[in-house]
Structures are given as structure tokens and as C-alpha cells.
C-alpha positions as CSV (number, residue, x, y, z in Angstrom):
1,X,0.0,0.0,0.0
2,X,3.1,2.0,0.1
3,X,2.2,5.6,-2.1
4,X,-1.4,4.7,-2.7
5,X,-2.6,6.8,-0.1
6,X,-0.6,9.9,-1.8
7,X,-2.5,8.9,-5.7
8,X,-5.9,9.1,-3.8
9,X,-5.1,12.5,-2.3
10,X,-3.4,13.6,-6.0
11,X,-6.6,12.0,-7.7
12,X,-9.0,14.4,-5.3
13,X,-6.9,17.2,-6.3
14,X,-8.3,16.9,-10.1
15,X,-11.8,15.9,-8.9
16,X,-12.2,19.0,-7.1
17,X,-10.0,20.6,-10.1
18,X,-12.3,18.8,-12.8
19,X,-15.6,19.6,-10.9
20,X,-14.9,23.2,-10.5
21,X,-14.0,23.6,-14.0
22,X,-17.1,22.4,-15.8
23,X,-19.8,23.2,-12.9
24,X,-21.0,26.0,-14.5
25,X,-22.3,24.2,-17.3
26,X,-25.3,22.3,-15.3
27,X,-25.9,26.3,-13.1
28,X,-25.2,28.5,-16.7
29,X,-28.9,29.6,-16.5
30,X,-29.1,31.1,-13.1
31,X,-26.1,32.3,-13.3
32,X,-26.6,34.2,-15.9
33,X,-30.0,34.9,-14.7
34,X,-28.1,36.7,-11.8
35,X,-26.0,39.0,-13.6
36,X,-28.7,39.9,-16.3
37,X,-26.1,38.4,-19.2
38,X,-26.5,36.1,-22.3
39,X,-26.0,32.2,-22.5
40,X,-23.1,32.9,-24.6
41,X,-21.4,35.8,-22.4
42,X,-22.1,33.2,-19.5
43,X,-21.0,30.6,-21.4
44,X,-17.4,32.7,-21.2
45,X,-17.2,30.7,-18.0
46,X,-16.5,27.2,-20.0
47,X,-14.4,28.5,-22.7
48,X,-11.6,30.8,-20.2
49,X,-10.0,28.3,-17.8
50,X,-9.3,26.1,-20.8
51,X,-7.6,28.7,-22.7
52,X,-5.5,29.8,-20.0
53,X,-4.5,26.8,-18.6
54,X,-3.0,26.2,-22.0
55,X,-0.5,29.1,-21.7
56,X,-0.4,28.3,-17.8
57,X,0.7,24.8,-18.4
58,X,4.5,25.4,-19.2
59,X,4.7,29.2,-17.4
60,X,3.9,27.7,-14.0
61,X,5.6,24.8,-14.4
62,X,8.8,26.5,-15.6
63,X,8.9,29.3,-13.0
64,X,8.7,26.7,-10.2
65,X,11.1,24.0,-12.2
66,X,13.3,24.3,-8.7
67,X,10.3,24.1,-6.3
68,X,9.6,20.9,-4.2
69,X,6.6,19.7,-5.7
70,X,4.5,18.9,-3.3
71,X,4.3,22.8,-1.9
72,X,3.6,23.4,-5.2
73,X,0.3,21.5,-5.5
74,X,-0.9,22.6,-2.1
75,X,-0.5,26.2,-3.6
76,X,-2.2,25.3,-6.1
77,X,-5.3,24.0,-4.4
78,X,-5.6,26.5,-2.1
79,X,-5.9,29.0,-4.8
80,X,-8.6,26.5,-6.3
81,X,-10.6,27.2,-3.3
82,X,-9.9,30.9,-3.3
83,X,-11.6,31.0,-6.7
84,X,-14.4,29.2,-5.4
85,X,-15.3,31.7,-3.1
86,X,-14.7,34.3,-5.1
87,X,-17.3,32.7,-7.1
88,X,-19.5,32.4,-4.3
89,X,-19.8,35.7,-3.3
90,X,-19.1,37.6,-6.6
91,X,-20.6,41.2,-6.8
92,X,-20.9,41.4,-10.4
93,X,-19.9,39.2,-13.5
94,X,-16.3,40.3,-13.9
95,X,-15.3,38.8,-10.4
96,X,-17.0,35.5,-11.9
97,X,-14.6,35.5,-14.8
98,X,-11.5,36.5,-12.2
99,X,-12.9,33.6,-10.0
100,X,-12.6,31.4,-13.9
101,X,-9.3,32.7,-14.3
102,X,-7.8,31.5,-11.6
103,X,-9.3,28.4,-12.3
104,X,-7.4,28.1,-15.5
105,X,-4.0,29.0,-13.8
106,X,-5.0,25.9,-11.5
107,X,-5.8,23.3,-13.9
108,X,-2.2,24.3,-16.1
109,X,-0.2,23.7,-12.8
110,X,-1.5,21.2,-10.6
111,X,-2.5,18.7,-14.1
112,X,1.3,19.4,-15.3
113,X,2.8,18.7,-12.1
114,X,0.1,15.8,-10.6
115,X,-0.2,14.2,-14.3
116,X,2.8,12.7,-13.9
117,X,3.3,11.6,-10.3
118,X,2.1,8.2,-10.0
119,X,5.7,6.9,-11.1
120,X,7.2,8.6,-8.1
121,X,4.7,7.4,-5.6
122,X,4.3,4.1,-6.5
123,X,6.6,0.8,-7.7
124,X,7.0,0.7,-11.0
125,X,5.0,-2.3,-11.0
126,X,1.9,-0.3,-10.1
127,X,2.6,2.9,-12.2
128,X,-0.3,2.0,-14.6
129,X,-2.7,1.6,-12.0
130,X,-1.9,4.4,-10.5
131,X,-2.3,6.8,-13.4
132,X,-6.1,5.0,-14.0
133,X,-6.8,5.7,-10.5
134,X,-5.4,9.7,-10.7
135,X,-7.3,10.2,-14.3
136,X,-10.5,8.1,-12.9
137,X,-10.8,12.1,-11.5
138,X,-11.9,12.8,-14.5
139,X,-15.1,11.1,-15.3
140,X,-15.6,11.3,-11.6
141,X,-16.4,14.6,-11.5
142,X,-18.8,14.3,-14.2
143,X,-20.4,11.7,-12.8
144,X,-20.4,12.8,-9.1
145,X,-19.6,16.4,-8.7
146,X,-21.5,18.1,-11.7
147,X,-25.1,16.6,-10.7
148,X,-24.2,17.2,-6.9
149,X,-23.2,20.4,-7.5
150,X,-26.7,20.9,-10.0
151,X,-28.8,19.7,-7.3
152,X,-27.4,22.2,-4.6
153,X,-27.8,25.0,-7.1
154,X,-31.5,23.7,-7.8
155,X,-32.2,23.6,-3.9
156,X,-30.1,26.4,-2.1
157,X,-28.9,28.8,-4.8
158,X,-25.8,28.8,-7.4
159,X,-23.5,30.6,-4.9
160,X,-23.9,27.5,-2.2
161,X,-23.0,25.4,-4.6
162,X,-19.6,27.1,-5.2
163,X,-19.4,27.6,-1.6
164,X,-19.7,23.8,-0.8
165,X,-17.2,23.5,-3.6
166,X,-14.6,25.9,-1.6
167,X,-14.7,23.5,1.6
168,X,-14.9,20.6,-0.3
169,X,-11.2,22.1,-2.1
170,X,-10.3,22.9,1.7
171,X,-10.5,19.4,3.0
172,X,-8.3,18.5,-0.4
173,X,-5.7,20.7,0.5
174,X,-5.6,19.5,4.3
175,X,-5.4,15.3,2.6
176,X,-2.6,16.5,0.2
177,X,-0.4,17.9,3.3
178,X,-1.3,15.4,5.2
179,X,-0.6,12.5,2.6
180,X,1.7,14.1,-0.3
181,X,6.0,12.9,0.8
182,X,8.5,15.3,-0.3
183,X,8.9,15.7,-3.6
184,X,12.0,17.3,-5.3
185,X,12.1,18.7,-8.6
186,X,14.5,15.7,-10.3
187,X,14.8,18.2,-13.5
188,X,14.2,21.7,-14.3
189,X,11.4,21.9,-16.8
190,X,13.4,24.5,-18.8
191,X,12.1,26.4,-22.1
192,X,14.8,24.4,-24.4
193,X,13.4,21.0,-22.3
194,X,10.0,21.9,-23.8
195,X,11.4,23.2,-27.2
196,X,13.6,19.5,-27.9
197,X,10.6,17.6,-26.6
198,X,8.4,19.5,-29.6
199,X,11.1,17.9,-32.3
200,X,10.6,14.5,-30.7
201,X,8.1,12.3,-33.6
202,X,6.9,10.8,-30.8
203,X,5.6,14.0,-28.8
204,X,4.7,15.7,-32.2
205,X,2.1,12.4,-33.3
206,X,1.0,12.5,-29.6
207,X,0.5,16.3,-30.2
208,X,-1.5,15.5,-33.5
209,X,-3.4,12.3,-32.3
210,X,-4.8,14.3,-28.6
211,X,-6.0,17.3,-30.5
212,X,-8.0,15.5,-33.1
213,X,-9.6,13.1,-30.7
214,X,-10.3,15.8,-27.8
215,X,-11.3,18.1,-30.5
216,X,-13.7,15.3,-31.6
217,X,-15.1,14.7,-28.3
218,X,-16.1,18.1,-27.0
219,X,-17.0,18.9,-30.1
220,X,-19.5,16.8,-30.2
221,X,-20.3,16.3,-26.5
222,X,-20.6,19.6,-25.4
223,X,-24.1,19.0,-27.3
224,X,-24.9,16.0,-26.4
225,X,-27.6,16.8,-23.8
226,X,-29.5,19.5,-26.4
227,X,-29.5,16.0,-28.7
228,X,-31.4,13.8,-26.3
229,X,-33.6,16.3,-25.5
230,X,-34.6,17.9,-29.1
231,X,-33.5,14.6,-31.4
232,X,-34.1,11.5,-28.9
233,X,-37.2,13.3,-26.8
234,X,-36.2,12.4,-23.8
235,X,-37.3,14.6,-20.6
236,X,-34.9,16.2,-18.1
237,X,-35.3,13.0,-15.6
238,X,-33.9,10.3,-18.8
239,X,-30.9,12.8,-19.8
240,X,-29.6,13.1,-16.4
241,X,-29.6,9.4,-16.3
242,X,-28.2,8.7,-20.0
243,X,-25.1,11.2,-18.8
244,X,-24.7,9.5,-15.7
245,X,-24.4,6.0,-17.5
246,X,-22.4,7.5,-19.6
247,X,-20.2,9.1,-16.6
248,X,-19.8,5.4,-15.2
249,X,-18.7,4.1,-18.3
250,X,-16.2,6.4,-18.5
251,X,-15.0,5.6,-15.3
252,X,-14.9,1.6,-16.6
253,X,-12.9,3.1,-19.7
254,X,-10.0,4.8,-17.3
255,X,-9.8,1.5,-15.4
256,X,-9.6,-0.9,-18.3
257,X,-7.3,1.5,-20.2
258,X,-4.9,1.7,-17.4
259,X,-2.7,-1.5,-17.6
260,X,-3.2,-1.9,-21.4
261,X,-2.2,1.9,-22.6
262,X,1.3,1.3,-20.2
263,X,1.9,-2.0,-22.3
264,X,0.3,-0.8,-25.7
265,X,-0.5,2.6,-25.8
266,X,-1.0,3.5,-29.4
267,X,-3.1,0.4,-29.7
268,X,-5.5,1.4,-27.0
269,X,-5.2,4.9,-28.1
270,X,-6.5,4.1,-32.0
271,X,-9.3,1.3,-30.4
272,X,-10.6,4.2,-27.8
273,X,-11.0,6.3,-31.3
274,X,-12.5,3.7,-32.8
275,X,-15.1,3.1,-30.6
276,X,-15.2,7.1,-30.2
277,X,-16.2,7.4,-33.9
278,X,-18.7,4.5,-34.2
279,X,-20.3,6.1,-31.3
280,X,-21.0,10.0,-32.6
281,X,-21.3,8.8,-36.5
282,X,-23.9,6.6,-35.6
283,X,-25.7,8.6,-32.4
284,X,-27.8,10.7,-35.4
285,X,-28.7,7.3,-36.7
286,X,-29.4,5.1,-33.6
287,X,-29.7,7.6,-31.1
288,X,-33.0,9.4,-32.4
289,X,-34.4,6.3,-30.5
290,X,-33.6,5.9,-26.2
291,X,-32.5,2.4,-26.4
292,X,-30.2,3.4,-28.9
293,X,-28.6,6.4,-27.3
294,X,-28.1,4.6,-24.2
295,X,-26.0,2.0,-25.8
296,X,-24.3,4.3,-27.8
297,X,-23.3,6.5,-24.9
298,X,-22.3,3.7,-22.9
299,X,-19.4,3.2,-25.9
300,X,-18.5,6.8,-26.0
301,X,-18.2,6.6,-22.3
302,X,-15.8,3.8,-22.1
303,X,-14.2,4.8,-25.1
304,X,-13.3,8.4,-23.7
305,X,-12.5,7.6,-20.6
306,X,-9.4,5.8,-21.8
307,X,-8.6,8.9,-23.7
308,X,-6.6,10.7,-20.9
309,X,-4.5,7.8,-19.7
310,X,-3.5,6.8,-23.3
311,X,-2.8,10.5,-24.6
312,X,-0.4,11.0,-20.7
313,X,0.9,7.5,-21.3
314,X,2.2,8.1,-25.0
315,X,3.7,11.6,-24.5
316,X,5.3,9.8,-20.9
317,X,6.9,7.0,-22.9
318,X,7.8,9.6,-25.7
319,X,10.1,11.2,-23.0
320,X,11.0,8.7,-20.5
321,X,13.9,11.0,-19.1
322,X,11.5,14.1,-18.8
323,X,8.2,13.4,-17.2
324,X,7.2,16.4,-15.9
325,X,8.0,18.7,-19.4
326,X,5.4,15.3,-20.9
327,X,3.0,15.9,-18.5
328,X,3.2,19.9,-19.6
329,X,2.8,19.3,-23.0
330,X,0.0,16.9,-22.3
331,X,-1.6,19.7,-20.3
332,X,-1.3,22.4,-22.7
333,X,-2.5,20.6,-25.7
334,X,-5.5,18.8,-23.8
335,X,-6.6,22.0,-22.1
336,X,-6.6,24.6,-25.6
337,X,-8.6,21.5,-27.5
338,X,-11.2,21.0,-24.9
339,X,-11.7,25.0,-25.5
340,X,-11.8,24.5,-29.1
341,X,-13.9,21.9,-29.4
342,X,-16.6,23.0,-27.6
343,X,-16.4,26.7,-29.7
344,X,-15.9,24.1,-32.9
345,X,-19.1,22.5,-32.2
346,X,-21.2,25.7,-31.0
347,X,-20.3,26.7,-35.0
348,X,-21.2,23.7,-36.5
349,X,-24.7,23.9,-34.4
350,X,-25.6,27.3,-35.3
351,X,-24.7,27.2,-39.0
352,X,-26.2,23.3,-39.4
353,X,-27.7,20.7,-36.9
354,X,-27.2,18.7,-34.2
355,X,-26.6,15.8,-35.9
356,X,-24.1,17.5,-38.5
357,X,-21.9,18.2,-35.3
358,X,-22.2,14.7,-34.1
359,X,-20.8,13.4,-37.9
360,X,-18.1,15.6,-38.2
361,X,-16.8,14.7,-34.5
362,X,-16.9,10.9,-35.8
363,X,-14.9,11.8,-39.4
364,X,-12.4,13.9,-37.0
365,X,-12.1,10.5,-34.5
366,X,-11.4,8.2,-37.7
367,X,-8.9,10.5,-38.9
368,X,-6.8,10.6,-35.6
369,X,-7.4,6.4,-35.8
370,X,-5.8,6.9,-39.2
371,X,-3.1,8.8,-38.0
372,X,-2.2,6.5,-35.2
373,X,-2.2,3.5,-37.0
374,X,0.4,5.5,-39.9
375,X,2.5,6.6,-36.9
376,X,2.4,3.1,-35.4
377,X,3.5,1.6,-38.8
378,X,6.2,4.2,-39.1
379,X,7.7,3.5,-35.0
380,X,8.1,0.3,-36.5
């Protein structure tokens, strides 16, 4: 049991990281409701910490390359929970978007730095696990914290829900220092580390192969829920549990991904896609029906959820002797596509349909399954 106790508290870290990040999407309406603004000025909210954690990703990591690490992310999570209450108690819309900005500066450091601990915390034996257990945060928080945190906004007010969010970040923060060892910085994530890493093939496919596959996800799933409720018919009671089976799939997919991506992990990488593309090209198709859409979403759930842990895991063993600038990279690239997808798919929506979005997020899966199996021919 030796370092597992130190993954759970680094896996909390990016639930309460993850959860804060997308809660606004299931408490948009009353929050905009509050500051007398549009869906798409609230919607502002989404797109920001994503866009700065992108440029946040390297900067914080490279201005605390000499830092202990484990300070680091405690810093880092209490200013998590400072933006919560900022949220909480914001005047007027413009601390909201400070709150969201600091949110952003969050998600580039602690994801950069905690990515890539579970080979420092663990045997090497148990490394895979123990990056399925820190990414299982992910799906987590979709599946857990989003509805919790919809369900206190419904019953007490938007504002709690941040506010239970800010002592839920607090009681993170007191299991990291409790649980976290010492953790020196074993190399200086440097500007020319980053720069030879972007000249590797191997970071530069795992570049290529992230962005089309996030940018086919959130492309597509940021609209999932308008789908089942305009396309499938299904009331508000059936989509909250379609995106909570999906949720649990995706926790399955993190899990199953986990000792296959460390062995393989272009493989599982290109049969996550795969199943990622079957899923949205045929969800206009088979999910105008519920039967349908539930099956289908249970695919795209386990098929995403290994989508994390395969992208960290290929850009890890693309730079074995620099984890850390891998886990940057990762970071960066992950962070800006999840913002592009979503604005990607907003266009698509307005100029077409629904179901156009979900198409062109399956033709943008099969390409990076394309590219994966060239790149795997060419490693060869």
C-alpha cells in the first residue's frame, strides 16, 4: 500500500479541479440569470480556464522547475478554493470570470505537475494503476460532482454550490499535506526542455493524435444533452440518467485503459478512437431512439474515458527522461482543445444541426485512428 494513499489524495486534487471547472455548465442559466447576461457571455465561464490553462501549463511549471513539488500542489489548491469563493460571493460578473481565471492558472499547474506523479509514488510495478486511478478524476467529476453540485444550485442557490465546492477544495488541500512525501524537482522543466521535446516524432504524433480526438469529443459532446432532449425526446429526468451511465462508463474506460495503454498505448489509443467514432457517427442514426442512445453513450463513455490515460501515457513514454515537461505538454495541448472543441461544435450547431456536429466529431475521430495507426507503422 506504500504511495497509494498519496495517488488518492493527487486524484481528489483533479476531482475538485475537474468539478470546478465544468460546474457551470449544469448552473449557466441562473447564473446568468443573476448577472442579467446572455447564454453565450455566461458561457465565457466554460471557454476561459481552458484557454488559459493552455498558456499556464508550461509558465507555471517553468517558473517553479526548482520548487519541491509537493508545496507546489498545495498552492495550487488553495488557490482552487480561493476561486471558489470568489465565485460564491461575486458582486458582479467580472469577479466571476476572475474567479474562472484563476481556475485556468490551476488546472495548467497542478494537471502538469500531478499528471505525472504516480511513477514517483508508487513501484514501477503499479505505475499503470496508478495513473487509471489519478485520471478516474476525470469522469468522476462528471459523474459525481457536476449533478451534486446541480442539485445544490436547484435547492439552495448557485452561490452555495460554489461555496460547498470551496470547503470541499479545503479538506483536499488538508489530505494533500497530510498524505503528499517530499517531492523534489529531479529536472528543471526548462524552455529548451520543452522546445527538444516538440522535435521529438513521438511528442509531435502525440500532439496531433490528442488534439483530433479531444477536438472530436467536445466537439460533439458539449451538445450532447441538447441531442437527447430535441432529437431522442427524452425529458430532463432520462438525460440526467443517459449522462450519468455515460459518466460510469467512463470511469470503466479509465480502469480498463490503465494496464493496457502502459503495455500498448498507441493500440488502446487508436481502439478508444474507434469506438469514439462509431459512437458520434452513428448517435444521429441510432440515437434518435432511447435504447439506442443509451448503448451508444455507454461506448462513447468507455471509449473516452481511456482517452486521458493513453494521450499521458504516450507523450510519458515519448520522454521517458522528462516526465514532468510530458505531463506539460499533455496539459497544454488537452486544455486549448477541450476550449476548441466545444467553440468548434457551438459553430457547427448554429450554421447546421445537431446531428451534423455529431458526424463531423466521428470523421475527426477516424482521422486521428488513421493517424495513429500511420504513426504506429512508421515506430516500427
Amino acid at each position: 500500500m506504500k504511495g497509494w494513499p498519496a495517488v488518492i489524495a493527487v486524484m481528489l486534487g483533479i476531482f475538485a479541479i475537474v468539478t470546478t471547472e465544468i460546474l457551470p455548465i449544469g448552473l449557466l442559466t441562473p447564473i446568468g440569470s443573476s448577472f442579467a447576461i446572455s447564454d453565450g457571455t455566461a458561457g465565457l465561464m466554460m471557454a476561459m480556464p481552458g484557454v488559459l490553462a493552455a498558456f499556464a501549463a508550461p509558465a507555471v511549471t517553468v517558473a517553479t522547475g526548482r520548487f519541491d513539488r509537493r508545496p507546489m500542489l498545495c498552492a495550487l489548491v488553495l488557490l482552487l478554493a480561493v476561486a471558489d469563493v470568489l465565485a460564491a460571493v461575486a458582486p458582479a460578473y467580472w469577479m466571476m470570470l476572475v474567479s474562472r481565471v484563476l481556475v485556468g492558472i490551476v488546472i495548467g499547474g497542478f494537471w502538469s505537475i500531478g499528471a505525472g506523479l504516480a511513477g514517483r509514488l508508487v513501484p514501477p510495478g503499479s505505475t499503470g494503476r496508478a495513473t487509471a486511478v489519478i485520471f478516474s478524476a476525470v469522469p468522476l467529476g462528471s459523474v459525481l460532482g457536476v449533478p451534486a453540485g446541480t442539485f445544490i444550485g436547484g435547492a439552495a442557490g448557485w452561490r452555495t454550490a460554489f461555496a460547498v465546492m470551496a470547503a470541499l477544495t479545503a479538506g483536499v488541500l488538508v489530505a494533500l499535506i497530510a498524505l503528499l512525501p517530499p517531492l523534489p524537482a529531479e529536472r528543471v522543466t526548462r524552455p529548451g526542455v520543452l522546445g527538444g521535446l516538440l522535435r521529438a516524432a513521438g511528442i509531435r504524433s502525440g500532439l496531433l493524435v490528442t488534439f483530433l480526438v479531444v477536438l472530436a469529443h467536445f466537439g460533439a459532446y458539449t451538445y450532447v444533452a441538447p441531442f437527447l432532449e430535441r432529437v431522442t425526446r427524452l425529458g430532463p429526468e432520462s438525460v440526467t440518467a443517459c449522462l450519468l451511465l455515460y459518466g460510469a462508463a467512463g470511469i470503466a474506460g479509465t480502469f480498463i485503459a490503465g494496464s493496457m495503454a502502459e503495455r500498448r498505448p498507441r493500440a488502446t489509443f487508436g481502439v478508444a478512437a474507434g469506438m469514439l467514432a462509431a459512437a458520434t457517427l452513428l448517435f444521429p442514426v441510432l440515437g434518435t431512439a432511447e435504447i439506442g442512445a443509451i448503448a451508444l453513450l455507454a461506448v462513447w463513455g468507455i471509449a473516452y474515458g481511456a482517452v486521458p490515460v493513453c494521450s499521458k501515457t504516450w507523450f510519458a513514454k515519448s520522454a521517458p527522461d522528462a516526465p514532468e515537461a510530458a505531463s506539460v505538454i499533455f496539459t497544454a495541448s488537452f486544455q486549448a482543445t477541450f476550449s476548441a472543441g466545444a467553440l468548434a461544435g457551438g459553430a457547427v450547431v448554429d450554421r447546421a444541426s445537431l446531428s451534423t456536429v455529431m458526424v463531423l466529431g466521428g470523421v475527426t475521430a477516424l482521422v486521428a485512428a488513421a493517424v495513429m495507426g500511420w504513426s504506429g507503422r512508421s515506430a516500427r
